[in-house]
C-alpha positions as CSV (number, residue, x, y, z in Angstrom):
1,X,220.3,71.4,99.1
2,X,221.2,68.3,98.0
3,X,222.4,65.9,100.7
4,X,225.7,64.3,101.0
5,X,225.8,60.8,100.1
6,X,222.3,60.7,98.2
7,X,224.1,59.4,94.8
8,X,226.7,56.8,94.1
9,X,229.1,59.3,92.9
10,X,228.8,62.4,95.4
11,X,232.3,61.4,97.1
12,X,231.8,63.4,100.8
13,X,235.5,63.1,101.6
14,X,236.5,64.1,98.1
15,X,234.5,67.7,98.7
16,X,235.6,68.0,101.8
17,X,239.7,67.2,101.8
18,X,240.1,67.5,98.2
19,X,242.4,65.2,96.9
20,X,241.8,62.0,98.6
21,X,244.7,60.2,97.9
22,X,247.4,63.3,99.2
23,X,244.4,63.5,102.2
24,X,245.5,59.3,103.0
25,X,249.6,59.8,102.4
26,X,250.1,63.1,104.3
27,X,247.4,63.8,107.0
28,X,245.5,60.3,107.8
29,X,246.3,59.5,111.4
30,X,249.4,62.1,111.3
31,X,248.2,65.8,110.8
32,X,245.7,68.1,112.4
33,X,244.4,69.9,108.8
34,X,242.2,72.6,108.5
35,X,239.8,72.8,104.8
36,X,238.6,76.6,104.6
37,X,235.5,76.8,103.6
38,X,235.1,73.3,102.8
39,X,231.9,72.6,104.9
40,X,229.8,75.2,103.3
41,X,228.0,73.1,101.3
42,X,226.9,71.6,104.4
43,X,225.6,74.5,106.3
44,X,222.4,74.9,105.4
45,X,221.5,71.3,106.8
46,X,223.1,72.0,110.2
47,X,221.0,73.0,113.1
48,X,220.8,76.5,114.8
49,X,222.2,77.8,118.1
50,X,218.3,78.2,118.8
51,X,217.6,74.4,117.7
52,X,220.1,73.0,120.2
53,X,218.8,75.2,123.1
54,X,215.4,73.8,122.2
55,X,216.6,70.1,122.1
56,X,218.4,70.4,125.2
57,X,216.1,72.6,127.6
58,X,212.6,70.6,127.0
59,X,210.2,69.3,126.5
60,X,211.9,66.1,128.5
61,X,213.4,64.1,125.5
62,X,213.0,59.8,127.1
63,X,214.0,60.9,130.7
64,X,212.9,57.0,131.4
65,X,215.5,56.0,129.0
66,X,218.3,57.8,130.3
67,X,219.4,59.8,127.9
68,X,222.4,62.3,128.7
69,X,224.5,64.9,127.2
70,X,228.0,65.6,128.7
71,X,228.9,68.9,130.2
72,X,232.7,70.0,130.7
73,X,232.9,72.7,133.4
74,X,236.0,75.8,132.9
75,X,237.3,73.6,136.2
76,X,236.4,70.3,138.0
77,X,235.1,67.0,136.7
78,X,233.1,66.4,133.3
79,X,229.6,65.1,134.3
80,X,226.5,63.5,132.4
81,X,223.2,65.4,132.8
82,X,220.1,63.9,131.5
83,X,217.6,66.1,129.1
84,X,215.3,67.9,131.3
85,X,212.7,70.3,130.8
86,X,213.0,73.5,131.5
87,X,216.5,73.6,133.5
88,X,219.3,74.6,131.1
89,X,218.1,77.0,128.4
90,X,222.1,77.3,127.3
91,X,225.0,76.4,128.9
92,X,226.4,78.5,132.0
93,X,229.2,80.9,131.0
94,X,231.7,78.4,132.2
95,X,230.9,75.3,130.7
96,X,231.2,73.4,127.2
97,X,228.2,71.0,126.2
98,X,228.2,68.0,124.2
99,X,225.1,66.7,122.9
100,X,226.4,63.1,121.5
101,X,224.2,60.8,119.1
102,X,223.1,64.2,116.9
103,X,221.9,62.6,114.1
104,X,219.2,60.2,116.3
105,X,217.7,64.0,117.7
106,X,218.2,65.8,114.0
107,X,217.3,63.4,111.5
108,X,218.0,65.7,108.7
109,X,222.0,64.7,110.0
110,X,221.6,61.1,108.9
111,X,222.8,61.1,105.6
112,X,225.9,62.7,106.6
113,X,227.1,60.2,109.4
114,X,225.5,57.3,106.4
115,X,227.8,59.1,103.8
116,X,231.0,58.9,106.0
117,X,230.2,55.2,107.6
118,X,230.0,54.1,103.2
119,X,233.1,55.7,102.9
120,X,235.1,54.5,105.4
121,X,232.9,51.5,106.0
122,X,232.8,52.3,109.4
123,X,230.3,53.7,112.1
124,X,230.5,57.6,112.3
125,X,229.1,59.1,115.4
126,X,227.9,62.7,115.2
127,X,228.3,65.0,118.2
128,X,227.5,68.8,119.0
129,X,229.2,71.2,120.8
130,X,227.7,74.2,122.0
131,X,229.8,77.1,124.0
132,X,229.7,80.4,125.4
133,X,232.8,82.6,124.7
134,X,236.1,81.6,126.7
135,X,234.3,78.3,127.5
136,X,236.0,75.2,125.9
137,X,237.5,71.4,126.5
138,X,241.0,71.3,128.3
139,X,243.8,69.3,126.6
140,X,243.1,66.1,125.6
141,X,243.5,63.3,123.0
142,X,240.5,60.9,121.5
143,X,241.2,57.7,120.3
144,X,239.0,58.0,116.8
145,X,239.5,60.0,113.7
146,X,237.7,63.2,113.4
147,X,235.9,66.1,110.8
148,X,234.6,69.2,112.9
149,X,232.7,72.0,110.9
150,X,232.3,74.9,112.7
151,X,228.9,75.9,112.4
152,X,228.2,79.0,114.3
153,X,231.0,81.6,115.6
154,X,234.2,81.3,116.0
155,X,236.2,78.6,117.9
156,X,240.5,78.3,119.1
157,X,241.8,75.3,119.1
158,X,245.5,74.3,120.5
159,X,247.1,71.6,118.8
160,X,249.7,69.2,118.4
161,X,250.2,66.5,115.6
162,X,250.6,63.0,116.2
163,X,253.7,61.4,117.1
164,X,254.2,57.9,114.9
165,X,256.7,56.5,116.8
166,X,254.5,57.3,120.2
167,X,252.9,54.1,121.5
168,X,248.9,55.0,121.1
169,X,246.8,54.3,123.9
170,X,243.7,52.5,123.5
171,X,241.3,55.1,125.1
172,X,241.1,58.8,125.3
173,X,243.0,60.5,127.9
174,X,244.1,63.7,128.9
175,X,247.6,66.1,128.6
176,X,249.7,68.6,128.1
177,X,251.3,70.4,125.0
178,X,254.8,70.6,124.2
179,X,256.9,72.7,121.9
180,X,255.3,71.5,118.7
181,X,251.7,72.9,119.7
182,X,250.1,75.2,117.3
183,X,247.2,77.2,117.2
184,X,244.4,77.1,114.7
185,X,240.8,79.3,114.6
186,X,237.7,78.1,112.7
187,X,235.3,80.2,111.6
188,X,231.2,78.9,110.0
189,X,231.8,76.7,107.3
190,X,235.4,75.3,108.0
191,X,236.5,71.8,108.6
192,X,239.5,70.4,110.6
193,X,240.6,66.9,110.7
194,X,241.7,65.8,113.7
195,X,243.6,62.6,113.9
196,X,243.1,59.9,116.1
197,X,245.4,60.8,119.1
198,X,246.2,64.4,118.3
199,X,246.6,66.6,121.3
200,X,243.9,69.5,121.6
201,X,241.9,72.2,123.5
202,X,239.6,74.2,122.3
203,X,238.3,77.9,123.6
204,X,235.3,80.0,122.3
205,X,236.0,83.0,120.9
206,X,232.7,84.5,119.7
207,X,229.6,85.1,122.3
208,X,228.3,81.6,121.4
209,X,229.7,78.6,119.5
210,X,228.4,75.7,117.8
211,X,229.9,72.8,116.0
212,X,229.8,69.5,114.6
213,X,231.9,66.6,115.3
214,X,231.9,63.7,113.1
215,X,233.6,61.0,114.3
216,X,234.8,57.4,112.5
217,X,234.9,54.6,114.2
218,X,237.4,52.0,112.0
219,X,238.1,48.8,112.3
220,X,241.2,47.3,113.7
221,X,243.2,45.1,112.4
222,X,241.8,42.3,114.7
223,X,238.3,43.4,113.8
224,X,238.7,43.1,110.0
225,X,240.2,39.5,110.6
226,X,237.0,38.6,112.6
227,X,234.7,40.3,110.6
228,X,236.4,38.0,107.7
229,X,236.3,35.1,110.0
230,X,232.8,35.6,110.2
231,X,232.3,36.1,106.8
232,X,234.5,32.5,105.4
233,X,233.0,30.2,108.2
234,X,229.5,30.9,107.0
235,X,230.7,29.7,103.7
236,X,231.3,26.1,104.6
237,X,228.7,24.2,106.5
238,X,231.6,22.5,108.7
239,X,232.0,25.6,111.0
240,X,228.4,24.5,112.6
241,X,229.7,21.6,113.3
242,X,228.9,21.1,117.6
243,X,231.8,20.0,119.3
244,X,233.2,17.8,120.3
245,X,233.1,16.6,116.7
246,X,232.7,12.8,115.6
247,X,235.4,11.4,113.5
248,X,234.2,12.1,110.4
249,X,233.3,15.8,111.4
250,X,237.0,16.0,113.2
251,X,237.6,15.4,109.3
252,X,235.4,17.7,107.7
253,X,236.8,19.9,109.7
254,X,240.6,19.6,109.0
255,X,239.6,20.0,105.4
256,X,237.2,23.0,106.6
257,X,240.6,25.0,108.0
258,X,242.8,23.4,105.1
259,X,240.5,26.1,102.8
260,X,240.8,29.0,105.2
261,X,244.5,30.4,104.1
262,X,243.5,30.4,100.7
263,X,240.8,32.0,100.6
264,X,243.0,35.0,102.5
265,X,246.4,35.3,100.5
266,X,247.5,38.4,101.9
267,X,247.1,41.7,103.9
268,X,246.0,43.8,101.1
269,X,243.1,41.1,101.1
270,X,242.1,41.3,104.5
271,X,241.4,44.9,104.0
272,X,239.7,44.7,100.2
273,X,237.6,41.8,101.9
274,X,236.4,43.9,104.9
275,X,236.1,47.3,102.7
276,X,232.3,46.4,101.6
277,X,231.0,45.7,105.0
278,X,228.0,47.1,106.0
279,X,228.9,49.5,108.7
280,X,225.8,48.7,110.8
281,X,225.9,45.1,111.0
């Protein structure tokens, strides 16, 4: 199989939402969406139910290093658990497991979180989530934009779209659904968008579930403008100017910052100028 992102041209959101632009004007930030069938493509680089059991139940994976994955119990408090070996074959009936940082364990997952991170030039984090039926996360809302494939059985979620007008929080947090909650089912090779802030829950429906969340980390406002600040003072010597400056470099300075609002005319600028970014750097 081909794999996403290994030619200039192979747009991943363009196979997964269709049309790109509609995608941006109607859903972006707004609208849970579900693409049937979308993700198929993507399938047969995913990992198995028996894959994840492996990676999670031994042999130790950097125990020194501290290296966790998260478990949410039916009831109680989410904790962090760190790889073991030998202890947790598969989660216990009541529990969900997240095993964050997929693509560092599963190589072959890199070119899908490098595809997204070029598209959106942003970081993508890749995360697994592994189930037994009934087994699920409680309502809650995440503060970055997500595309889930379900990758093995079936999975409920609960939902509820995004209010605009709603002050957004800055981190996730929990809640609980109103009238305007819907429910939507994925089944292997189906993607959902789920926008930063959207209400959800999630329940297993077959024996076992697994999927994959791929989640985009983009910029602020703020960020962009300091990524360009960044970017402009490099130009110009005077910005390594050690203060407090001499009179001449108080100068070179004043003509230093004289430049700065030209070479930013206008919002639309700000975002073209951050848009080729390297994600990583």
């Amino acid at each position: 199989m081909r794999e996403p992102g290994d030619r200039p041209d192979d747009d991943l959101l363009a196979r997964l939402v269709g049309d790109v632009d509609r995608f941006f004007a109607e859903r972006w930030r707004r609208r849970f969406t579900v693409f049937p069938g979308a993700g198929r493509f993507l399938l047969p680089a995913m990992p198995t139910l028996e894959e994840v059991d492996a990676l999670i139940s031994g042999p130790a994976i950097d125990e020194a290093a501290g290296r966790r994955f998260a478990s949410f119990p039916a009831a109680g408090v989410a904790s962090s658990r760190r790889w073991l070996g030998g202890p947790l074959a598969t989660p216990a009936a009541d529990e969900a497991i997240n095993l964050p940082e997929a693509e560092r364990w599963l190589p072959r997952l890199a070119p899908l979180a490098g595809a997204l991170a070029r598209r959106f030039a942003a970081p993508a984090n890749l995360q697994l989530f592994l189930a037994r039926a009934g087994a699920g996360l409680r309502p809650h809302s995440d503060i970055h934009d997500s595309f889930i494939l379900q990758i093995a059985g079936r999975k409920r979620w609960q939902v509820e779209d995004v209010d605009a007008a709603a002050l957004r929080p800055l981190g996730n947090a929990g809640g609980a659904f109103g009238a305007a909650a819907r429910t939507i089912e994925l089944e292997p090779g189906d993607v959902l968008y789920k926008p930063s802030h959207g209400l959800h829950a999630t329940t297993s429906l077959s024996p076992r579930t697994l999927s994959l969340t791929a989640s985009v980390v983009t910029l602020s406002a703020g960020e962009a403008l300091r990524r360009w600040l960044d970017a402009a003072t490099a130009i110009d010597p005077a910005w390594s100017i050690q203060l407090p400056p001499t009179a001449d470099e108080l100068a070179r300075l004043a003509a230093a910052l004289a430049d700065l609002p030209g070479l930013l005319p206008d919002a639309v600028a700000l975002v073209a100028a951050c848009r080729p970014l390297d994600p990583d750097a």
